[in-house]
C-alpha positions in Angstrom: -54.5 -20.4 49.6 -53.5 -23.4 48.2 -53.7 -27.3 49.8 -50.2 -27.0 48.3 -49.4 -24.1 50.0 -50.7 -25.0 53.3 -49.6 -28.2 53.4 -45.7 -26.8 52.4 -46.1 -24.0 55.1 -47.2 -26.4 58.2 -44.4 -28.9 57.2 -41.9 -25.7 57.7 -43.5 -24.9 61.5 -42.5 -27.1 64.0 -45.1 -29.5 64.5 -44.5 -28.0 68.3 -45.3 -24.7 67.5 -48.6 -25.7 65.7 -51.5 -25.4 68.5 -50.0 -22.0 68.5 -51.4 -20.9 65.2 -54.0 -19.1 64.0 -55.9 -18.8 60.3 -56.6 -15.5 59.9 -59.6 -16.4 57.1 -61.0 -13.8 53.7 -63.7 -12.5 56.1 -61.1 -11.5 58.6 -62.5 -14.3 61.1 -60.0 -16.3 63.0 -59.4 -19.7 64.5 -56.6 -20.8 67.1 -55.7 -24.3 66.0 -55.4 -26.7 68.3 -54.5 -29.9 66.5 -54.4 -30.6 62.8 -56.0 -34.1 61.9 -56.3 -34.1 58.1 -55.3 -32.4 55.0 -58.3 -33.3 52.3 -58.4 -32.7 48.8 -60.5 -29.9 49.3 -60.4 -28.6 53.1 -58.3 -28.5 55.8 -59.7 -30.5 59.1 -58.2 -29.1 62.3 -59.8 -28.6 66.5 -59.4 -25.8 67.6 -62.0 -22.3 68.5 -63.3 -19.4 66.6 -62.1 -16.1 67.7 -63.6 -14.4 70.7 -65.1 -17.8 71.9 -64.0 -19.7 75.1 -66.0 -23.1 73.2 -62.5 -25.2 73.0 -62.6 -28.3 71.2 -64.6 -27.5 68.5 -64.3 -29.1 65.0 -63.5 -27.4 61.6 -63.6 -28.0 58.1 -61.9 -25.1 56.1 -61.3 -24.8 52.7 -58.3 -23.7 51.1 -59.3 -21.3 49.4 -61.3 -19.1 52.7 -57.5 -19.0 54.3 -56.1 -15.5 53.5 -52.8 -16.5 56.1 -51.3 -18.2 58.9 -50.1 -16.3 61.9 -47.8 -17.5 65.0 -49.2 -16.4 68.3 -46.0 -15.7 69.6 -42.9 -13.2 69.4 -41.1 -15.0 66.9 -37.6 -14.4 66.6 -35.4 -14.1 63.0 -33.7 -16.9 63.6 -36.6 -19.0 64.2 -37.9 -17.9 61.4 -34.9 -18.9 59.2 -34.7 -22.0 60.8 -38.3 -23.2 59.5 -36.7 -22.5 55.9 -33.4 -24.6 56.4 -30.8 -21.2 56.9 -28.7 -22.5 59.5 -25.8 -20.6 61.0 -27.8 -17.5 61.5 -26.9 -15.5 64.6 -30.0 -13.8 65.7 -29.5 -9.9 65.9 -32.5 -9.6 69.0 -30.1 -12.8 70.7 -27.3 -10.4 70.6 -28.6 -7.7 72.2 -29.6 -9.3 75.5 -27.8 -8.2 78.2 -25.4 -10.1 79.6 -27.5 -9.9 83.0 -30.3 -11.7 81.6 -28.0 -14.3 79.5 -26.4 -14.7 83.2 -30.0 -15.5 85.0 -30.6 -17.9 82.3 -27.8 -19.6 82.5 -27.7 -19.7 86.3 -31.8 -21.0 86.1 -30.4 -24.0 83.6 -27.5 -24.6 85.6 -30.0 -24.4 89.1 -32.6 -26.5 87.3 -30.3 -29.3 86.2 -29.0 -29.0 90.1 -25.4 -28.0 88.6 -23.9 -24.8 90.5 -23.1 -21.6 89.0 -19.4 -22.2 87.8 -19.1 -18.4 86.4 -19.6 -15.7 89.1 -22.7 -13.2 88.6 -22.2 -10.3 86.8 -20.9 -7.1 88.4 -23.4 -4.1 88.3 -21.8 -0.9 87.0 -21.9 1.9 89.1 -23.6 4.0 86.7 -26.4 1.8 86.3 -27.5 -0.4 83.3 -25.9 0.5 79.9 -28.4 -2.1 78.1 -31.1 -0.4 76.5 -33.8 -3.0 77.7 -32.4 -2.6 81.1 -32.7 1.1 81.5 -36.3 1.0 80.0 -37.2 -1.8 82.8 -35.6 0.5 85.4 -37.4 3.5 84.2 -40.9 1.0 84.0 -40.0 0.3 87.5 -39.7 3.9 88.8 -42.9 4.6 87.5 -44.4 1.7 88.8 -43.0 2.6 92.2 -44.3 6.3 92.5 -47.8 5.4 91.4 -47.7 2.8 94.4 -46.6 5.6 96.9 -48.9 8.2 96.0 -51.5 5.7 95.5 -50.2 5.1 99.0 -50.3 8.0 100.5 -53.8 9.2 99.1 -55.8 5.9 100.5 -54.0 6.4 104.2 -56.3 9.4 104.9 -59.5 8.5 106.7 -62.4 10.7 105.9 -61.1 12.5 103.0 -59.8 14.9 105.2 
């Protein structure tokens, strides 16, 4: 990669976002940056650790030219994305699909953090159960995770093996 190039791409991410990125490097090493300080003619200088290693802090001089790309630790979603590249108006396709359960807890966790109450009442549950896709899978995760419990339960209430 280019200084050019990196310089251009960590002007586009959010100077907030940037202690969340990695440099995934030619050799397939990795470092979790931290905080960039310079950008030389020659070599990035940035703190930040290498991958696998707890050593936090650390100080690095890499060259343009070892970066094979920049990755965002994070779910990213579209719009962010086209945000960073000035698209504005852009309504989200994965913002659409929450239900309006969880849009309602948000809401209801802004309002109760900002010490405003609810003004809109919560949303009724449907007899039939969730319709949302991301709903019946967390329902369905939660069975599961309920019937391992019981028979794990039931198998460690037995004294003696007997």
């Amino acid at each position: 990669m280019r200084r050019e190039d990196c310089v251009e791409l960590f002007g586009k991410i959010p100077q907030v976002y940037h202690a969340q990125i990695n440099l995934i490097l030619r050799g397939q090493g990795m470092i979790t940056v931290d905080v960039l300080i310079r950008f030389e003619p020659h070599y990035v200088v940035l703190r930040g650790r290498e991958q696998g290693s707890t050593d936090e802090g650390r100080a690095f001089f890499v060259p343009y030219d070892e970066i094979a790309y920049f990755r965002l630790e994070r779910v990213v979603k579209l719009g962010e994305i086209k945000s960073m590249y000035g698209e504005t108006g852009f309504v989200d396709s994965e913002d659409a699909l929450l239900s309006t359960e969880e849009k309602a807890n948000a809401d209801a966790a802004a309002e109760t953090a900002a010490g405003v109450a609810s003004k809109t009442p919560p949303p009724v549950a449907s007899p039939l159960g969730p319709t949302d896709p991301a709903a019946i899978a967390r329902q369905n995760l939660l069975e599961r995770i309920r019937a391992a419990r019981a028979n794990v339960g039931g198998a460690t209430g037995r004294v003696g093996g007997r």
